[in-house]
Each structure stands twice: as structure tokens, then as C-alpha cells.
N, CA, C and O atoms as a DFTB+ gen file, in Angstrom:
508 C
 N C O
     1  1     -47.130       3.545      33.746
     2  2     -45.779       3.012      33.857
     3  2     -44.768       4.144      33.761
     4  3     -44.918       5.233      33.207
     5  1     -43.613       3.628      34.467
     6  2     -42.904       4.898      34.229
     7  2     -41.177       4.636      34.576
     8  3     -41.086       3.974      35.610
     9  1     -40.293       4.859      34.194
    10  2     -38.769       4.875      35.115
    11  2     -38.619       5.038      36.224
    12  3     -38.214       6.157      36.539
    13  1     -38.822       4.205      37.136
    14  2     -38.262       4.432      38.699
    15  2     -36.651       4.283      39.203
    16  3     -36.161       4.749      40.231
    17  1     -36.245       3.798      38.561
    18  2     -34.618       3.759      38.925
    19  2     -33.595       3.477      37.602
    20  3     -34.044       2.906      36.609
    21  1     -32.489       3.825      37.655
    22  2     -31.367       3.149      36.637
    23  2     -30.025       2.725      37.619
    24  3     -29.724       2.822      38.808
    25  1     -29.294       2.090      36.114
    26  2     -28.262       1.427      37.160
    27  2     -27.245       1.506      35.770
    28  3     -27.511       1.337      34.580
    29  1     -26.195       1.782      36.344
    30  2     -24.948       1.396      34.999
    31  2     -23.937       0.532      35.549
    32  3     -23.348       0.979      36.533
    33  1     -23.622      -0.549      35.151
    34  2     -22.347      -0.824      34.928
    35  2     -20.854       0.164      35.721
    36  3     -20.326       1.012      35.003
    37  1     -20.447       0.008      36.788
    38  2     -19.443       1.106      37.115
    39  2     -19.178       0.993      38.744
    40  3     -19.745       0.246      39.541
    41  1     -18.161       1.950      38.984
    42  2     -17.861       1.531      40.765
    43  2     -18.715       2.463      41.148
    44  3     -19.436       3.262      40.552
    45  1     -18.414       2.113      42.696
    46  2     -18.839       3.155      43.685
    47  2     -18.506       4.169      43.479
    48  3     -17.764       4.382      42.520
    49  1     -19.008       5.356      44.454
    50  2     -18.546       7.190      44.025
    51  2     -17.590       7.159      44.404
    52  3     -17.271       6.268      45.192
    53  1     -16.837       7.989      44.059
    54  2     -15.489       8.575      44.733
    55  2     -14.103       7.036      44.170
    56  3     -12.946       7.002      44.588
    57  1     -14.578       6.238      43.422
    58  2     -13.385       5.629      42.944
    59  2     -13.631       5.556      41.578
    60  3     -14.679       5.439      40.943
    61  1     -11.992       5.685      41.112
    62  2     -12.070       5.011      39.940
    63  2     -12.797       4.701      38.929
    64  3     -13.083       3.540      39.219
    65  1     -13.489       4.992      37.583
    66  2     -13.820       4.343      36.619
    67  2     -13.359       3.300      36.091
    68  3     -12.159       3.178      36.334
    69  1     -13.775       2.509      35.487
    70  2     -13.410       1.163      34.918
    71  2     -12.511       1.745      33.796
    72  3     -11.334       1.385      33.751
    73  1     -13.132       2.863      32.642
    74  2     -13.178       2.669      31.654
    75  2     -11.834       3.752      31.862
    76  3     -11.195       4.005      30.841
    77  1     -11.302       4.531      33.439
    78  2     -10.317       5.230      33.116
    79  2      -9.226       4.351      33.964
    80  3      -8.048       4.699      33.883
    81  1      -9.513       3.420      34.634
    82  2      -8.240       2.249      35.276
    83  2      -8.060       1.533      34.145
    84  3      -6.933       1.037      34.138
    85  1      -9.038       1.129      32.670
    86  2      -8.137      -0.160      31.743
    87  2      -7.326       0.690      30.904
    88  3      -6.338       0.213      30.345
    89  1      -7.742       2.266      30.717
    90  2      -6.886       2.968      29.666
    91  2      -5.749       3.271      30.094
    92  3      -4.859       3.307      29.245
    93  1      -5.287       3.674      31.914
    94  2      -3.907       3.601      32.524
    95  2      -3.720       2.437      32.691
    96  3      -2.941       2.301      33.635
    97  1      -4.081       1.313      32.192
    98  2      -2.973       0.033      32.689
    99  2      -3.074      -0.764      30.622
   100  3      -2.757      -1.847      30.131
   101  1      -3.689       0.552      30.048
   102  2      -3.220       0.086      28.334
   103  2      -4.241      -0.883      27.666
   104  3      -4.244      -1.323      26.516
   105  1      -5.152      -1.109      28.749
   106  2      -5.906      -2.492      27.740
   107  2      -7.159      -2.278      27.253
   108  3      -8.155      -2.992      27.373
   109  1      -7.002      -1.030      26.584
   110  2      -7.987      -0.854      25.198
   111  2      -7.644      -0.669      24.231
   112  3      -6.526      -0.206      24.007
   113  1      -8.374      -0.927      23.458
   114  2      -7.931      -0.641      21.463
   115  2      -7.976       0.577      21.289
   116  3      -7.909       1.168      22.367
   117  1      -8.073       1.351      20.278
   118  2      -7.911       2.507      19.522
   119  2      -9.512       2.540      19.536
   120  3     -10.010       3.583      19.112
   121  1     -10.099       1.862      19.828
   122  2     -11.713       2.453      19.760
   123  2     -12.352       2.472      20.921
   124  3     -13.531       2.812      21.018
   125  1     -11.575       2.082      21.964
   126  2     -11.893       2.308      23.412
   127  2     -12.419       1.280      23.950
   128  3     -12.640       1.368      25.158
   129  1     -12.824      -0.150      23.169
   130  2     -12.932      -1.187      23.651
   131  2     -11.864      -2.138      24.431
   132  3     -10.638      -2.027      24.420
   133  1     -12.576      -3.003      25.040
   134  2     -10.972      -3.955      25.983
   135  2     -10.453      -4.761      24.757
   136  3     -11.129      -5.341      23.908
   137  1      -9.178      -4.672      24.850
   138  2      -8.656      -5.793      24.511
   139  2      -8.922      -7.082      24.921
   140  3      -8.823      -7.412      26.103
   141  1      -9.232      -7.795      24.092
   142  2      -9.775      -9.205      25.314
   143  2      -8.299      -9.979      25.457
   144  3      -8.282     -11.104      25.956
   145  1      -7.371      -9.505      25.119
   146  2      -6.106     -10.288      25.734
   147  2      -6.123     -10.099      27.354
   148  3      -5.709     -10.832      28.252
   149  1      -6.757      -8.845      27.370
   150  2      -6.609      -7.893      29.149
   151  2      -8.114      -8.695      29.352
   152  3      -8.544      -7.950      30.232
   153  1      -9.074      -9.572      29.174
   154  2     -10.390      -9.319      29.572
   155  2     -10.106     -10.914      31.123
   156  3     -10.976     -11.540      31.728
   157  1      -9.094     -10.982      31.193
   158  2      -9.100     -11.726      32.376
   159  2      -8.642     -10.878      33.386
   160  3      -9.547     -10.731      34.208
   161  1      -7.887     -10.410      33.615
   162  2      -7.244      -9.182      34.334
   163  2      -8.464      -7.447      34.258
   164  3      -8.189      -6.396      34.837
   165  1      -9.222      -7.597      33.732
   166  2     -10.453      -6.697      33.414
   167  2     -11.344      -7.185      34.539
   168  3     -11.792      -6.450      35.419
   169  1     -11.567      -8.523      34.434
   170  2     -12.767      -9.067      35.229
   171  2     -12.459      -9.692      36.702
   172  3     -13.384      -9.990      37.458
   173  1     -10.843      -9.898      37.116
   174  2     -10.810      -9.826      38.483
   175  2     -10.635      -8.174      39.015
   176  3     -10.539      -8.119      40.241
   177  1     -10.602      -7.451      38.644
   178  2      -9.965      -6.261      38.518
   179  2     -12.150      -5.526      39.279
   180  3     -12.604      -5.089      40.337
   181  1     -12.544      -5.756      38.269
   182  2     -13.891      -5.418      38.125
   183  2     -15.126      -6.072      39.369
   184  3     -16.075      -5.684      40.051
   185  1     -14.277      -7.380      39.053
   186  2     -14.842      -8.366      39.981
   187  2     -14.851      -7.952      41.776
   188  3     -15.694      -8.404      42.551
   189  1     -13.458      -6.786      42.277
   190  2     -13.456      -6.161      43.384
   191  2     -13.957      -4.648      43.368
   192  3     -14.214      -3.884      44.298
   193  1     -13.994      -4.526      42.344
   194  2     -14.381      -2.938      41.951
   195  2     -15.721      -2.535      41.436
   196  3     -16.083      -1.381      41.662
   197  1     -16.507      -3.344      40.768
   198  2     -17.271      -2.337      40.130
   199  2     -18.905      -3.159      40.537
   200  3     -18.824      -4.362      40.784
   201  1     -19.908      -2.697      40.578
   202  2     -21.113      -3.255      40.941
   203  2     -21.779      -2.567      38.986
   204  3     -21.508      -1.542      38.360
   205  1     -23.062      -4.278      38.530
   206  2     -23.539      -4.453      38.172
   207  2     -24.331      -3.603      38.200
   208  3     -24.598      -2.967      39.220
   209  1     -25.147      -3.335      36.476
   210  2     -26.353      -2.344      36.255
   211  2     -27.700      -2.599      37.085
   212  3     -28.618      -1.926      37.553
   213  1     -27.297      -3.993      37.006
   214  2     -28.936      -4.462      37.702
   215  2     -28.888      -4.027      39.784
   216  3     -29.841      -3.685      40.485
   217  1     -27.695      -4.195      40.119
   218  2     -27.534      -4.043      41.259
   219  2     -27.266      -2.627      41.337
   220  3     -27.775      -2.175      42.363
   221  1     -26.814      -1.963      40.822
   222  2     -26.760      -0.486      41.155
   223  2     -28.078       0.065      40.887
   224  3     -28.540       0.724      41.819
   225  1     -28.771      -0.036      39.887
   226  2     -30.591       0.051      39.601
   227  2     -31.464       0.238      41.062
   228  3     -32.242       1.122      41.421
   229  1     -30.952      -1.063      41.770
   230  2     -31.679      -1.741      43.111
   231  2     -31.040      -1.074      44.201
   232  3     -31.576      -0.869      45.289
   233  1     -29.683      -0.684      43.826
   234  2     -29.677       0.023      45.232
   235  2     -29.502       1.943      45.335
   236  3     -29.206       2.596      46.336
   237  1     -29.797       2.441      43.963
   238  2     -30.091       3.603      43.673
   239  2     -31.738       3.390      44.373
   240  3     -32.102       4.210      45.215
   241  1     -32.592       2.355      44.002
   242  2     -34.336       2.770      44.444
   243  2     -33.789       2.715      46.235
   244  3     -33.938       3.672      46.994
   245  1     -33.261       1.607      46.571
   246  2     -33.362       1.779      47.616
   247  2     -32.837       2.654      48.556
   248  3     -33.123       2.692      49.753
   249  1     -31.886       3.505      47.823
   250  2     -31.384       4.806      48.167
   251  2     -32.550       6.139      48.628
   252  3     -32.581       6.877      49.613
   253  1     -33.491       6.014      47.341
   254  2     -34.417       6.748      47.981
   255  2     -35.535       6.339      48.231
   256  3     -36.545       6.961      47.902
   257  1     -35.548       5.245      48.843
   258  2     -36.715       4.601      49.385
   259  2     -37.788       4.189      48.543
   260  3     -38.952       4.196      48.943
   261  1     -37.397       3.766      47.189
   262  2     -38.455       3.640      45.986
   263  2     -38.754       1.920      46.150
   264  3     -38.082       1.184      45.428
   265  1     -39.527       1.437      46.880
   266  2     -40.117       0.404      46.637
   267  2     -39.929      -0.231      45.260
   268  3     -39.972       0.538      44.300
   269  1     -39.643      -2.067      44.940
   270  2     -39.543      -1.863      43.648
   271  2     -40.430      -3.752      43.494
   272  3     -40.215      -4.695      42.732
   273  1     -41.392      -3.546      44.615
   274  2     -41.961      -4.611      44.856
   275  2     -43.151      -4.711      43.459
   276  3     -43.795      -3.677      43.284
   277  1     -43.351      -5.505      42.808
   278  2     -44.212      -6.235      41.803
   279  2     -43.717      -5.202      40.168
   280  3     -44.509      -4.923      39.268
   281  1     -42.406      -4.865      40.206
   282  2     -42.014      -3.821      38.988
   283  2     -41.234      -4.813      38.552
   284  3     -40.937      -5.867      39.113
   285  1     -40.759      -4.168      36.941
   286  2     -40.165      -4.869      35.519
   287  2     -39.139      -4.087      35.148
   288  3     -39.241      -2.931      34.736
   289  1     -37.855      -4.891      35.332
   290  2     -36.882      -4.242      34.733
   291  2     -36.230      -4.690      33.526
   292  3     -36.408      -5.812      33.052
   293  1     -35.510      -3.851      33.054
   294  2     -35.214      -4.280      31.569
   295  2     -33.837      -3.953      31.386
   296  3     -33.376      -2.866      31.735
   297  1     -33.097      -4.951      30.794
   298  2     -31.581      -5.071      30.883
   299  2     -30.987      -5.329      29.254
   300  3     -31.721      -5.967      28.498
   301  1     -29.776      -4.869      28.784
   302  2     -29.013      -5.295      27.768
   303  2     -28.992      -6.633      27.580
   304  3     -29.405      -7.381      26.693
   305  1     -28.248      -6.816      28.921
   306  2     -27.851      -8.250      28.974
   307  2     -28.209      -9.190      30.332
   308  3     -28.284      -8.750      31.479
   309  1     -28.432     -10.734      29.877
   310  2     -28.544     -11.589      30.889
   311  2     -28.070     -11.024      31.857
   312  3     -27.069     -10.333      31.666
   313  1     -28.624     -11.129      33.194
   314  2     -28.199     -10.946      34.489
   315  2     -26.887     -12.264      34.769
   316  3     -26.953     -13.271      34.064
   317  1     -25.797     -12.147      35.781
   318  2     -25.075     -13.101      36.100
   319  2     -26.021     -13.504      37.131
   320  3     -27.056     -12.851      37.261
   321  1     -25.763     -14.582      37.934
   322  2     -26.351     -15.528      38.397
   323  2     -26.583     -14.862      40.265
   324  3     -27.490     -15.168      41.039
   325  1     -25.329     -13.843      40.531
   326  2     -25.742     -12.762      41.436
   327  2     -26.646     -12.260      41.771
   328  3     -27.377     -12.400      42.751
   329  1     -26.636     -10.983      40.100
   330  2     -27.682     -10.339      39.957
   331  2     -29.056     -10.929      40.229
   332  3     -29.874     -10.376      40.964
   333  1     -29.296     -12.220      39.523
   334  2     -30.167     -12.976      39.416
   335  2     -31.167     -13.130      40.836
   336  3     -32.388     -12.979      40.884
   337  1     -30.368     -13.429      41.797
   338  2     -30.535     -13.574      43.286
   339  2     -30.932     -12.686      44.005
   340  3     -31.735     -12.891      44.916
   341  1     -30.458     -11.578      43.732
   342  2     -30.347     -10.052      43.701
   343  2     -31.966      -9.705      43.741
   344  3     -32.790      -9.630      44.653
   345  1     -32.016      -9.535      42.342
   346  2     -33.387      -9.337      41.498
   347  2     -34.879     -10.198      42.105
   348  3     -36.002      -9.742      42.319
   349  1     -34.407     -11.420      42.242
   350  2     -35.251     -11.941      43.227
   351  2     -35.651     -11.803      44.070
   352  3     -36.872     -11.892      44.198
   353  1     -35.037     -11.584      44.842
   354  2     -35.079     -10.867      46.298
   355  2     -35.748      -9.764      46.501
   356  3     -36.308      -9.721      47.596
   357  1     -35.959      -8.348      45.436
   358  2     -36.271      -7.077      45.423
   359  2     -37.667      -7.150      45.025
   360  3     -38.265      -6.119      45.332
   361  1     -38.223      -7.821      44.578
   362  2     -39.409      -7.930      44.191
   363  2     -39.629      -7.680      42.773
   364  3     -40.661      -7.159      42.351
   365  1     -38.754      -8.016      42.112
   366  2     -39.023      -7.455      40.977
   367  2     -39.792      -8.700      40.176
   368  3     -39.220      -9.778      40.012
   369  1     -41.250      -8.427      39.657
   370  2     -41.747      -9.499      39.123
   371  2     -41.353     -10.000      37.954
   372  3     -41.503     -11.222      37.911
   373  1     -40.741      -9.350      36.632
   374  2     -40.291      -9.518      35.131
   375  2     -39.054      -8.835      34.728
   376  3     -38.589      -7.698      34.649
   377  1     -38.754      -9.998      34.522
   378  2     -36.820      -9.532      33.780
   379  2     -37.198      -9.554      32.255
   380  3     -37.657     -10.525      31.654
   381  1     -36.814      -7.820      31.529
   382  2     -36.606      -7.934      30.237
   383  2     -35.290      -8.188      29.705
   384  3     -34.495      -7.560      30.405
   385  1     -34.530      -8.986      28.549
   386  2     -33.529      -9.089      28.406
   387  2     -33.330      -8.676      26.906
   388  3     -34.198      -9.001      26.096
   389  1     -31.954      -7.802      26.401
   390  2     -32.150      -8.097      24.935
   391  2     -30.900      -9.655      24.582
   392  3     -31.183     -10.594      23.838
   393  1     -29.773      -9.522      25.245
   394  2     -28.933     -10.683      24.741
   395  2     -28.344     -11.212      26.047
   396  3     -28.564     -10.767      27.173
   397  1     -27.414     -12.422      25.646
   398  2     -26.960     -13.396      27.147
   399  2     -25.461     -12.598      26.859
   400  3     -24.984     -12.318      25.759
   401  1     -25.029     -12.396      27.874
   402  2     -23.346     -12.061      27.951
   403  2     -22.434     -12.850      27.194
   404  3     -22.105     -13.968      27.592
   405  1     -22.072     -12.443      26.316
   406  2     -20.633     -13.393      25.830
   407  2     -19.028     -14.059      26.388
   408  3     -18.050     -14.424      25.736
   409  1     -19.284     -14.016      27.845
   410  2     -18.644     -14.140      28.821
   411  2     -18.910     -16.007      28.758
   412  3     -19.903     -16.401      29.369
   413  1     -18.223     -16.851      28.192
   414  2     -18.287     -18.340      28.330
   415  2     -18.428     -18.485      29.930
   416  3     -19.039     -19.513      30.221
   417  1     -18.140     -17.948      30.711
   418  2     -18.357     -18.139      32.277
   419  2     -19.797     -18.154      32.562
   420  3     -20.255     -18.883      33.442
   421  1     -20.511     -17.392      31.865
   422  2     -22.134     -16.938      32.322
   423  2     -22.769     -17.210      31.492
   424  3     -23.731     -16.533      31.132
   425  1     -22.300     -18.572      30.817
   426  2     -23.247     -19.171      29.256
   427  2     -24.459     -20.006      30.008
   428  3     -25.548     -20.303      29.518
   429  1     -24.154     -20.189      30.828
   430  2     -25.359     -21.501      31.590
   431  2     -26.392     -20.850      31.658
   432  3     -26.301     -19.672      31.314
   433  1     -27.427     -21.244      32.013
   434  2     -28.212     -20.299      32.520
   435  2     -29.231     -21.039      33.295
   436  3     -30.385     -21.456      33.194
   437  1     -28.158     -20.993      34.182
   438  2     -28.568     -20.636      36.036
   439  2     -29.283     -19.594      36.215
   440  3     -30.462     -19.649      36.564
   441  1     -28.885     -18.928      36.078
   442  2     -29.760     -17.099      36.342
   443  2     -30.960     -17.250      36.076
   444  3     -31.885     -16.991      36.847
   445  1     -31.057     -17.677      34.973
   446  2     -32.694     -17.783      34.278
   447  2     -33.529     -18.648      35.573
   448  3     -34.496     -18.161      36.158
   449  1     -32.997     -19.903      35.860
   450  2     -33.946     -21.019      36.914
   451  2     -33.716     -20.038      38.098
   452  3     -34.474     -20.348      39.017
   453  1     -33.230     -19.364      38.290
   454  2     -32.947     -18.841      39.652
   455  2     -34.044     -17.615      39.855
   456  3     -34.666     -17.215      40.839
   457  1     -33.986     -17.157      38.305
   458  2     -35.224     -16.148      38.313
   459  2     -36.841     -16.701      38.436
   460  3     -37.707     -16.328      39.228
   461  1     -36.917     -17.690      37.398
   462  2     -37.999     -18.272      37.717
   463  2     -38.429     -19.544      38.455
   464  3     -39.561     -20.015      38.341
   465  1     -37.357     -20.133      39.302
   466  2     -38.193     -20.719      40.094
   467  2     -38.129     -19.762      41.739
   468  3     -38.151     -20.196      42.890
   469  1     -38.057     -18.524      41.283
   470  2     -38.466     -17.239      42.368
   471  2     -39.353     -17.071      42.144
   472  3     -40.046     -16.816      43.129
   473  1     -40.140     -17.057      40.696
   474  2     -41.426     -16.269      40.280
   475  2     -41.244     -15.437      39.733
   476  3     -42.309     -14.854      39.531
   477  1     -40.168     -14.787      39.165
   478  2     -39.574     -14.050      38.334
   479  2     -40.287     -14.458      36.936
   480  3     -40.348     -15.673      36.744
   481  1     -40.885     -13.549      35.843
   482  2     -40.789     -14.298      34.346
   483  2     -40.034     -13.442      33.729
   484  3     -40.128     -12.215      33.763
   485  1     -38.911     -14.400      32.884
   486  2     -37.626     -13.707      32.031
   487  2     -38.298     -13.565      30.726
   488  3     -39.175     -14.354      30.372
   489  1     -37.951     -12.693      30.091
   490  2     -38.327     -12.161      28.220
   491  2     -37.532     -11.827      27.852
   492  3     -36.979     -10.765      28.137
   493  1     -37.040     -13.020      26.715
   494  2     -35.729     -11.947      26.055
   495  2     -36.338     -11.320      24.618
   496  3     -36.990     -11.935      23.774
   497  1     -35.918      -9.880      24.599
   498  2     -36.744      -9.228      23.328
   499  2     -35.470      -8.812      22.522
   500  3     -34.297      -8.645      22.857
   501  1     -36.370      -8.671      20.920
   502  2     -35.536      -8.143      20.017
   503  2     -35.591      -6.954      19.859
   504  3     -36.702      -6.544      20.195
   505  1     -34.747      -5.943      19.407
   506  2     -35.071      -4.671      19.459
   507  2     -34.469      -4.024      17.819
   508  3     -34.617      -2.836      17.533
């Protein structure tokens, strides 16, 4: 077994960081976290801008042609219901998870049936 790809949280090259567009428009704390007063204006903001760990993961392999047919990836957090689709699609046989997003939008979990009635099996682990 081994690391075949990663993915972070973040935009495309050549634009913008997330974490340096919320500090010019003010909406972090003193510890560099969002303000969640800003976390609606964060997430349409993000929502045109920035691609998912799990999707940047998938399209870094497929960048260099890394097959990622019957492999296990392992995530912080629940996939959104995207990703989910996403992940399905790539072949990825096992989603590791450690927690679900605290995002009340992505409390359902759709993602999960979406993973496994693909054939996906989800694990959420403690660490």
C-alpha cells in the first residue's frame, strides 16, 4: 500500500487562496479561523472558487495518469454529496472518514447511500 495522490481543500493555480481572500474581506478571528458570522458569504464565495480535497485528490491522479480504480481513500471529513458522486465514479472502492462536516446543510447523509449503493464501503474511524 502506499500514497498515490492528495488533495487539499483550495482553488485552482494561479488564483486566489481562500484563506488570503477571507483575511482581505476581514472574516477571520485573531486565530485565523472564519468568523462564522462571514461563513455564508465564505461558502458562496468558495462555492465558485475553490474545489474539494476529495476532488482535487482525483484530479491530481488523473493529472498524471494514476489510475485510482479498486483504491481507498481517506478523508477528515464526510464527503458532500458531490464529492460523493465524484468518488464513485473514480473507482474508488472504500471511503475512510474521521468526522461528518458541521455544515447543517451536509447533515443528511445522502453521500453515504450514494457511496454505497455504488459499492463504495464508508468507515468512519477514530483517531
Amino acid at each position: 500500500n502506499r500514497v498515490i495522490s492528495t488533495g487539499i481543500n483550495g482553488t485552482a493555480h494561479g488564483r486566489i487562496n481562500c484563506c488570503d481572500y477571507c483575511e482581505s474581506k476581514g472574516w477571520l478571528n485573531d486565530d485565523g479561523t472564519l468568523n462564522q458570522v462571514f461563513r455564508q458569504d465564505h461558502s458562496k464565495w468558495s462555492k465558485i472558487n475553490e474545489l474539494h480535497a476529495e476532488l482535487n485528490a482525483i484530479c491530481n491522479s488523473a493529472r498524471l495518469g494514476i489510475s485510482l480504480e479498486d483504491s481507498e481513500m481517506y478523508c477528515t471529513l464526510a464527503p458532500c454529496t458531490d464529492c460523493a458522486k465524484i468518488i464513485s465514479s473514480a473507482g474508488i472502492k472504500k471511503l475512510y472518514y474521521y468526522k461528518e462536516y458541521d455544515n447543517p446543510a451536509q447533515q443528511d447523509l445522502s453521500w453515504k447511500q450514494i457511496l454505497e449503493e455504488s459499492g463504495v464501503k464508508v468507515e468512519k474511524v477514530d483517531l
